[in-house]
C-alpha positions in Angstrom: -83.0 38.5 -22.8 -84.3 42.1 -23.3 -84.5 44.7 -25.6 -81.1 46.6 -26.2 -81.7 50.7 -25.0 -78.4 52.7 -24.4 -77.2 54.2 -21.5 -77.2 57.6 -22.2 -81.3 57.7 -23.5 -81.9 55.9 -20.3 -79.7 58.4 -17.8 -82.2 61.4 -19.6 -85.0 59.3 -19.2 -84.5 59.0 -15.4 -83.5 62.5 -15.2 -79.9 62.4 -14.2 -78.3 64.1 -17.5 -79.4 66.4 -20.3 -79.3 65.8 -23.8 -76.6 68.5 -24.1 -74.8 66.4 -21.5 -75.3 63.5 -23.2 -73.7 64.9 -26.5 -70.8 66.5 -24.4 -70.1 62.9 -23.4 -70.4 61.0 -26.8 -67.7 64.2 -28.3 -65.3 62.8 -25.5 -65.8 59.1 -25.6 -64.1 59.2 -29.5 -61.2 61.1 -28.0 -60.5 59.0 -25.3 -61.6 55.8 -26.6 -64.2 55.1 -23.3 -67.7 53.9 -22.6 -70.4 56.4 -22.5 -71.1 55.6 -18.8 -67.6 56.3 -17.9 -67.0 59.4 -20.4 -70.2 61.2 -18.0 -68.5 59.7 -14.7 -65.1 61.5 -15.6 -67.2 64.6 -16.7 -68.7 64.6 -13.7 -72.0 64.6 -14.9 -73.1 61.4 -12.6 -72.0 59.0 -10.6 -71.2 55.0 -10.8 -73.9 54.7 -8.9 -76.3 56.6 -11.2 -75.8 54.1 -13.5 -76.0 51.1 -11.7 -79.7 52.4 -10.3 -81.1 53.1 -13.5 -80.5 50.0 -14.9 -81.9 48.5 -12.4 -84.9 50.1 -12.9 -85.2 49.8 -16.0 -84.2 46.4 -16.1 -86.1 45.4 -13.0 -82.6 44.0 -11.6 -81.9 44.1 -8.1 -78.9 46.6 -7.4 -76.5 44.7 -5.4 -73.8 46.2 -2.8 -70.5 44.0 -3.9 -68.6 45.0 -1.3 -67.9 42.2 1.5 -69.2 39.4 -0.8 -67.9 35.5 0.2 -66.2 34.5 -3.3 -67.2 30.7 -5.0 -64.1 30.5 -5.9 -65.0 27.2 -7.8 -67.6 28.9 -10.4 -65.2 32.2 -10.6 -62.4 30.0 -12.0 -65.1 28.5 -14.7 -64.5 31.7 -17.0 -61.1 33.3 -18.0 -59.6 36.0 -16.2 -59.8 38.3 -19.6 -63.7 37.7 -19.8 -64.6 38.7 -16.4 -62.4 41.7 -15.8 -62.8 43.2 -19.2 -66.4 43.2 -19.0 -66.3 43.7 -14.9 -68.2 40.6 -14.3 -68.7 38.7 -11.0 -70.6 35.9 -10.3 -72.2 35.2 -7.8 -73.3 32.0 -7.3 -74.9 28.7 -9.5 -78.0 26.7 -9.0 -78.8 23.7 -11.1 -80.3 26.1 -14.4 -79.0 29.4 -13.0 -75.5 31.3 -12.7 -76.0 34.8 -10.9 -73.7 37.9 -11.9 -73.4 41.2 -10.4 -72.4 43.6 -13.6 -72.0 47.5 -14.2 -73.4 46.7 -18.3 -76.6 44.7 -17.8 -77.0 45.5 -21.7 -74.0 43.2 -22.6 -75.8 40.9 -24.4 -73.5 39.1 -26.5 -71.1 38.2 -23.7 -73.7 37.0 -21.5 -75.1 34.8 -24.0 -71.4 33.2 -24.9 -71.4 32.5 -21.1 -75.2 30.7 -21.1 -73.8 28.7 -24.0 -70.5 27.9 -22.2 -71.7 27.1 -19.5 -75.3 25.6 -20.8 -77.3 27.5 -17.7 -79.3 30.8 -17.4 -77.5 34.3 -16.6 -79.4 35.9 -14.1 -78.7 39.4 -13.9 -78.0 41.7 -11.1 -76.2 45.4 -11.3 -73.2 46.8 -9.3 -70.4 49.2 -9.0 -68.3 48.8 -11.7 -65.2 49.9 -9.8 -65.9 48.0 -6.5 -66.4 44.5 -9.5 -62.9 45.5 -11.1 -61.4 45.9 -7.5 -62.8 42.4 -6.4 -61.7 41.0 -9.4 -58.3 42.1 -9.7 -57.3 40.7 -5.9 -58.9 37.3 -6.9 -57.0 36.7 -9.7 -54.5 38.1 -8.2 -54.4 35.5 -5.5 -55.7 33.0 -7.2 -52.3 31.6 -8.7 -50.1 32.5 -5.8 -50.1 28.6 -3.9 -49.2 27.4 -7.2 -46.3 29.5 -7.9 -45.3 29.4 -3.8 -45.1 25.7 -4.5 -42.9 26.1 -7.5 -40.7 28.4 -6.2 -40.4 26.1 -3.2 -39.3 23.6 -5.2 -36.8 25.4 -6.9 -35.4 26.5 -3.9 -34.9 23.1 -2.3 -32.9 22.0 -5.4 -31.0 25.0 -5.2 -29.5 24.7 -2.0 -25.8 23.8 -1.5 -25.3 25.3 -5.5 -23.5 28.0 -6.7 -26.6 29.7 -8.5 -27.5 32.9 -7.1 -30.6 34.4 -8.8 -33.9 33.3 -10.4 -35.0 34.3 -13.3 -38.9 35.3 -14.0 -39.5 35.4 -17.5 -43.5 36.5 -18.2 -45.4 36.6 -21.2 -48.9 37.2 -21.7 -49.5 33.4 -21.2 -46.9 31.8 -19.4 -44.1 32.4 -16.7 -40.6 30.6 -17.3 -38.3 29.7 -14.4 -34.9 30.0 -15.0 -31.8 30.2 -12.0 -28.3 31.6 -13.2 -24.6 31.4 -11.5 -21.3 30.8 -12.6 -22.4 31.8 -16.0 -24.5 28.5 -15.7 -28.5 29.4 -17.4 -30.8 26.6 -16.3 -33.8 26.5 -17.4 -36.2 25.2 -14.1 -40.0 25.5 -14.9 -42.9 26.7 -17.4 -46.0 27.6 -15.6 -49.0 27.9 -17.7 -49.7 31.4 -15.9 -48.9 34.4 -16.5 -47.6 35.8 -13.4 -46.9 39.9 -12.3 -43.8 40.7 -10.1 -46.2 41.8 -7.3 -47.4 37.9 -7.4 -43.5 36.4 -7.1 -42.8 39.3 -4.4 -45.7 37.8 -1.7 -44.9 34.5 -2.8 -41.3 35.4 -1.3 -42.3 36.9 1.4 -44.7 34.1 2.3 -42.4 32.2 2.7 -40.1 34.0 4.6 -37.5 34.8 2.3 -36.2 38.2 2.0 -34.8 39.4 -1.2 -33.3 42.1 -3.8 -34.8 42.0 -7.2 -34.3 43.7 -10.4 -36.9 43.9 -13.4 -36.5 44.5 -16.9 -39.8 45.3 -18.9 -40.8 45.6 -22.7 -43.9 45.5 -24.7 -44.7 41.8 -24.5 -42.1 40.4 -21.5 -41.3 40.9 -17.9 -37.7 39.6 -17.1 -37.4 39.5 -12.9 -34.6 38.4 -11.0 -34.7 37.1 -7.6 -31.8 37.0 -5.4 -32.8 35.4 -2.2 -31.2 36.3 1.4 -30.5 33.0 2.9 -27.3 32.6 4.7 -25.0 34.5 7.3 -21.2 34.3 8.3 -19.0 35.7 10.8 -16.2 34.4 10.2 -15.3 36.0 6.4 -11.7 37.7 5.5 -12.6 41.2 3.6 -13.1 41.0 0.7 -14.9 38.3 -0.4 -16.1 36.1 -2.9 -19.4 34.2 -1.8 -20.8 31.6 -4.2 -23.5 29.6 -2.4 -27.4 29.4 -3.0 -28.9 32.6 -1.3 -27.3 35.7 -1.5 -24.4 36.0 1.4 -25.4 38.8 4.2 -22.2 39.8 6.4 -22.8 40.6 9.8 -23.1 44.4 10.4 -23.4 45.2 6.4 -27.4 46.7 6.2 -27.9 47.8 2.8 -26.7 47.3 -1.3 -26.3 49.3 -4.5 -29.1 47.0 -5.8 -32.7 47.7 -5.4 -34.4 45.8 -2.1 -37.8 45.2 -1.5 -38.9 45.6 1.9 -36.0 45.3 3.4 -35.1 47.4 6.2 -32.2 49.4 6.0 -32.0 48.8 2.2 -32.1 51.7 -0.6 -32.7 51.1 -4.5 -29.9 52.1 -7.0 -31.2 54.1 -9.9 -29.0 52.3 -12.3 -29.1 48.7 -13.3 -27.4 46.1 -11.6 -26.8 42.7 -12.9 -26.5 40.8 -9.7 -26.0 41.6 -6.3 -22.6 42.6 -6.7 -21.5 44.2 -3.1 -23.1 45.2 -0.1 -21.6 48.2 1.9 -21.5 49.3 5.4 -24.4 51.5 6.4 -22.7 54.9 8.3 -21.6 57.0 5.8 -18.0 57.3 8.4 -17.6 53.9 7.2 -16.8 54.5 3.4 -13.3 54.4 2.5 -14.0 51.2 3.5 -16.4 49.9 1.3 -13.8 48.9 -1.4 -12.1 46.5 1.0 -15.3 45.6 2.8 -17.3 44.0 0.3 -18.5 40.2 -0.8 -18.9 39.5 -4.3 -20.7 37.0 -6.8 -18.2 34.8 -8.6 -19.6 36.8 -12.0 -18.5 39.9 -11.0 -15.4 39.1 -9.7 -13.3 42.4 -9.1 -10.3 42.6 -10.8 -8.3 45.0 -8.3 -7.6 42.8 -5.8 -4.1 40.6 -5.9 -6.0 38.5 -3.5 -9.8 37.8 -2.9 -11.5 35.3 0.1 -13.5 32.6 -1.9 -15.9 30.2 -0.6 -18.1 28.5 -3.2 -19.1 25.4 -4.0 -17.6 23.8 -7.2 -19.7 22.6 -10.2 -19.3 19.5 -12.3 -21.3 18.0 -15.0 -22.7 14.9 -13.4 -21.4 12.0 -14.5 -24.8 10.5 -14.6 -26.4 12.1 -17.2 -23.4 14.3 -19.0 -25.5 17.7 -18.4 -28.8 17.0 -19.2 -30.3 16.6 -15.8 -30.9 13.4 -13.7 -32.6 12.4 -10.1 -28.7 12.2 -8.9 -28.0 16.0 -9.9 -31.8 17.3 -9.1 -32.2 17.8 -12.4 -30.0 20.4 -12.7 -27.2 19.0 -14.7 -24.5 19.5 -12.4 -23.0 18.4 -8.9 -22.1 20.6 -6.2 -19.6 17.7 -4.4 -16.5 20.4 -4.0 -16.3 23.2 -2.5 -13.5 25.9 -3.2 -12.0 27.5 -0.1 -9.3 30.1 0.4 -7.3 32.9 -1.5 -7.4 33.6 -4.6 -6.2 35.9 -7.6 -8.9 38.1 -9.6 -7.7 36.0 -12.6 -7.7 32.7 -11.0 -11.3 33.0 -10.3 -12.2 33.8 -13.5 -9.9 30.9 -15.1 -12.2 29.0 -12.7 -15.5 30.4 -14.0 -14.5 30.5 -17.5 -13.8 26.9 -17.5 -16.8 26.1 -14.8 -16.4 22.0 -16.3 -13.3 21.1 -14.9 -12.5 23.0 -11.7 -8.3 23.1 -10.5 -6.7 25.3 -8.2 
């Protein structure tokens, strides 16, 4: 395409750094492990700007101004996520030989040329902000997956409902997002998307649909683990306390905020330890706790043990006949039927007789 000249001889060139600068910059880049062109920006030796302008004139690229640009979100999806945000690429648009790109490293030849041979058309070269690229970038993708994992998640709810599970599980790797739901001690496995997908993602895809929820996230080096509790139903008419176990977390009338970390929930604090669960919600006046031992509702997991007698409402799971477990269009492939519902007073140990042996269900 062109002959290869680094940045830095063509920044003193055009006059906008010294060769002592230059030097200053190339000492720094080893320690921090950045580009030249970003070494001088964080030295404050020039601008992003700087950069983009000389290369275009020494390229003889136009300069474009990225900002407010209408996305073809067809010929953005053409090249991986990994490609175009770790070289801060954006194209533009295609013609029948052409693709045009917007780039802050118009000398990248090697990448542009595995993108001419991918795609078998020309790369035709403009230069722009780096940062205002990464920014654009980063909401695209962003978005990009969020109607398919709003549709999932949809899903997942509508087989959830009249069930005793009460959380979904997230679990993200670097290339895929698993969908599990838990309750009752039951782990079913739901979904693998082939997307990878952040917590801020499965937060608007909530909220989009107008679910509110508390969360809690578990990070390590290669794995996100999310939970999801979803805020569905309300009742009035609950004997204190309680044990709630139907699909979408239980909110009593009056009761405004939890020990479990909420998101964007008003009225709602996070706990600074974890919680596995959303195991009680308390009343919101601080003249109002002494009574948040007797005035809570509980999951059937955590199922206090200081009570001689508890409120439960839940519905009851059985293997389904049909398929013996293993998921069938009777159960929603989910294994189990949700046909009985348990209703009335019960012992701390009774309920955890009943979980314990979540197969057969007596009173």
């Amino acid at each position: 395409m062109f002959k290869k000249k680094s940045i830095g001889e063509l920044l003193i060139e055009y006059g906008k750094i010294t060769r002592d600068d230059l030097e200053e910059g190339l000492r720094v880049q080893k320690e921090f492990n950045l580009r030249i062109g970003e070494t001088l920006i964080r030295l404050g030796k020039i601008t992003s700007d700087d950069i983009e302008w000389v290369l275009s004139k020494q390229l003889d690229i136009p300069f474009v101004i990225v900002e407010n640009i209408a996305l073809d979100t067809k010929l953005m999806s053409r090249f991986s996520e990994g490609l175009l945000t770790r070289n801060r690429i954006l194209p533009l648009y295609e013609t029948d030989d052409e693709i045009a790109i917007a780039t802050d490293d118009p000398l990248n030849n090697d990448v542009f040329q595995s993108m001419e041979e991918f795609s078998g058309k020309k790369i035709k070269l403009s230069s722009g902000n780096g940062e205002k690229i990464r920014e654009i970038l980063m909401e695209f993708f962003r978005r990009k997956g969020i109607p398919a994992l709003m549709s999932s998640i949809k899903k997942v709810l509508e087989r959830l409902e009249g069930t005793s599970f009460c959380r979904i599980d997230f679990v993200t790797t670097e290339n895929n997002t698993e969908i599990n739901v838990f309750g009752l001690g039951i782990l079913k496995k739901m979904e693998v998307l082939s997307e990878s997908y952040t917590s801020e993602q499965v937060f608007e895809s909530f909220e989009s649909l107008g679910i509110g929820f508390l969360y809690e996230v578990h990070l390590n080096d290669t794995t996100m683990f999310l939970s999801v509790f979803p805020m569905l139903n309300r009742n009035e008419n609950v004997c204190f306390p309680a044990v709630i176990g139907t699909f979408g977390l239980f909110i009593p009338e009056e009761f405004t905020f939890s020990d479990m970390r909420a998101h964007r929930l008003p009225g709602f604090f996070q706990s600074q330890r974890p919680v596995y669960g959303y195991l009680f919600f308390s009343m919101k006046h601080s003249e109002h706790s002494a009574l948040i031992t007797d005035k809570t509702v509980y999951i059937p997991d955590s199922a206090p043990e200081e009570f001689m007698s508890i409120y439960v409402s839940m519905p009851v799971p059985e293997v389904c006949s049909s398929c013996r477990g293993s998921g069938c269009r009777s159960c929603n492939e989910l294994g189990y039927v949700f046909n009985r519902r348990l209703e009335g007073n019960y012992s701390p140990s009774e309920i955890k007789k009943i979980i314990n042996g979540h197969r057969i269900w007596q009173k």
